[in-house]
N, C-alpha and C positions, 0 to 999 in steps of 0.2 A: 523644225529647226530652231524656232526662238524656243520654243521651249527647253530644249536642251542647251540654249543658248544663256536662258534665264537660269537654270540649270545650275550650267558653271561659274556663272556669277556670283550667286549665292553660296556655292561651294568656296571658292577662293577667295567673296569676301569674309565669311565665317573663319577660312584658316589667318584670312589677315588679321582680324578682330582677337584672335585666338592665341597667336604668336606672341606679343607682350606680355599676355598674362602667364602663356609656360616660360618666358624668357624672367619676370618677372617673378616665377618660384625657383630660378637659381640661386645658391645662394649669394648672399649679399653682407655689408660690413655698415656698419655706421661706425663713423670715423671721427674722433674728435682730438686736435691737435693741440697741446698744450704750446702755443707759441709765443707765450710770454709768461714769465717766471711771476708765482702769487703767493701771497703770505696766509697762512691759515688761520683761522685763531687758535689761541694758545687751549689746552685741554689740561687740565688739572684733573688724575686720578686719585681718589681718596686713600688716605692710608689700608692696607690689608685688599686691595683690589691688584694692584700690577707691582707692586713692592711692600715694605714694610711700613714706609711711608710714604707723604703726598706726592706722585712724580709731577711734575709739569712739561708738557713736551708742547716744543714750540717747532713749528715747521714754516720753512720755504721754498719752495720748489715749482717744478712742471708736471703735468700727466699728463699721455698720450693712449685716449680710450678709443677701444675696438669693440663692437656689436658684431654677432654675426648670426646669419638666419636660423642655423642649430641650436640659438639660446647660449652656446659658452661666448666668455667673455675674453677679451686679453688687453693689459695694460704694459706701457711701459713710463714709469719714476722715476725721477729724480731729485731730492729733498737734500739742503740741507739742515739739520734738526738739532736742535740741544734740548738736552732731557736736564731735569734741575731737581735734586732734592732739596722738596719745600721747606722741610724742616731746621737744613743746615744752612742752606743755599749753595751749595756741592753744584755745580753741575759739569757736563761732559756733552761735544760736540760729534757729533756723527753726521758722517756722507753718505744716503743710501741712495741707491744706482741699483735699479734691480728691472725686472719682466715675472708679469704675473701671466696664468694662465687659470681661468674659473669655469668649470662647468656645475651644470645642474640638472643631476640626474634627477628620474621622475618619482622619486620616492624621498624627496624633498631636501636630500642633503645634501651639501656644499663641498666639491672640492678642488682645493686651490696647488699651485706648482708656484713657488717663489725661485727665481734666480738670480743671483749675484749679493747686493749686500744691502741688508734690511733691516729691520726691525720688527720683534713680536712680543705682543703682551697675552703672558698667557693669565686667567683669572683664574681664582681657587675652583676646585674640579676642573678645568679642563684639563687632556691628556697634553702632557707637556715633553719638552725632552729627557726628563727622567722618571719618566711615569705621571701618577694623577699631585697635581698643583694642590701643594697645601694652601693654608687658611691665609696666608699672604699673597699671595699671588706669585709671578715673576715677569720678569722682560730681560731681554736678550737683543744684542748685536749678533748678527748673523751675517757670514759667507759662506754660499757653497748653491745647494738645492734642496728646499723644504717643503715638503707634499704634505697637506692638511686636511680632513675634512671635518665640514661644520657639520655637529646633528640640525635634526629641524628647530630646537631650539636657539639655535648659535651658538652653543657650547665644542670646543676641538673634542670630538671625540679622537682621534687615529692622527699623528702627528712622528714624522720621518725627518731626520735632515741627514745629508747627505756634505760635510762641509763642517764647518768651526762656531762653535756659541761662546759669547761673552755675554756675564752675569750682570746686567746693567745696574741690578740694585745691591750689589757687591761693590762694584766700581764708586756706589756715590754714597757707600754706607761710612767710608775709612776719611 
């Protein structure tokens, strides 16, 4: 009788011990709340990278980042940004308010769902919305839904939108 008494002990303490760690491969998020609004620093891209000339884009805003135990990622943005051509000192204000969604398949590339209104710089060769980015580069104002993915290098190979592009280095060329 104590043996089988020792028995069950050892059984139910094993499954107690046990429980955590299969409740603790459910999956799970890490959570980080943008709750108060922060200034980025300013990022000057060189001429012939995201336009013809130098952009400066200044940002301020919140993010709201998501982990999850599959490895994809999801954010939610909100900035508001002025992009400045260095050259004239041109520049133009934008609101972007969007939700991203990122996974990472196991064959090393990247891909992203943007929603709502954004911003993207595409660099020469990456695939852009009118095919492969010449030797300027470009960047866009964007509404709608944009599917992207990075190669393993970081380059947009495969690039989708779904929604409205405005030519940002048009806008600050005139």
């Amino acid at each position: 009788m104590r043996k089988a008494l020792l028995v069950l002990v050892v059984v139910f303490t094993t499954l107690a011990l046990a429980a955590p760690a299969a409740v603790a491969g459910e999956p799970y998020r890490f959570h980080v709340r943008g709750v108060d609004r922060f200034t980025m620093d300013p990022v000057t891209l060189p001429a012939g990278l995201a336009c013809p000339f130098s952009l400066r884009i200044e940002s301020e805003g919140q993010i709201t980042y998501w982990m999850f135990s599959d490895g994809h990622e999801a954010t939610s943005k909100n900035f508001a940004r002025t992009l400045t051509n260095v050259e004239t000192g041109a520049s133009i204000d934008h609101l972007s308010a969007y939700h991203a969604t990122i996974y990472h398949p196991d064959d090393g590339t990247t891909l992203e769902t943007d929603h709502g209104s954004f911003i993207v710089v595409f660099f020469p060769g990456d695939q852009g919305p009118n095919g492969v980015v010449g030797p300027s580069g470009e960047t866009y104002f964007m509404t709608g839904t944009a599917k992207t993915t990075f190669g393993v290098n970081g380059a947009i190979t495969s690039f989708s939108l779904d929604g409205q592009a405005t030519d940002v280095c048009q806008l600050l060329s005139s």
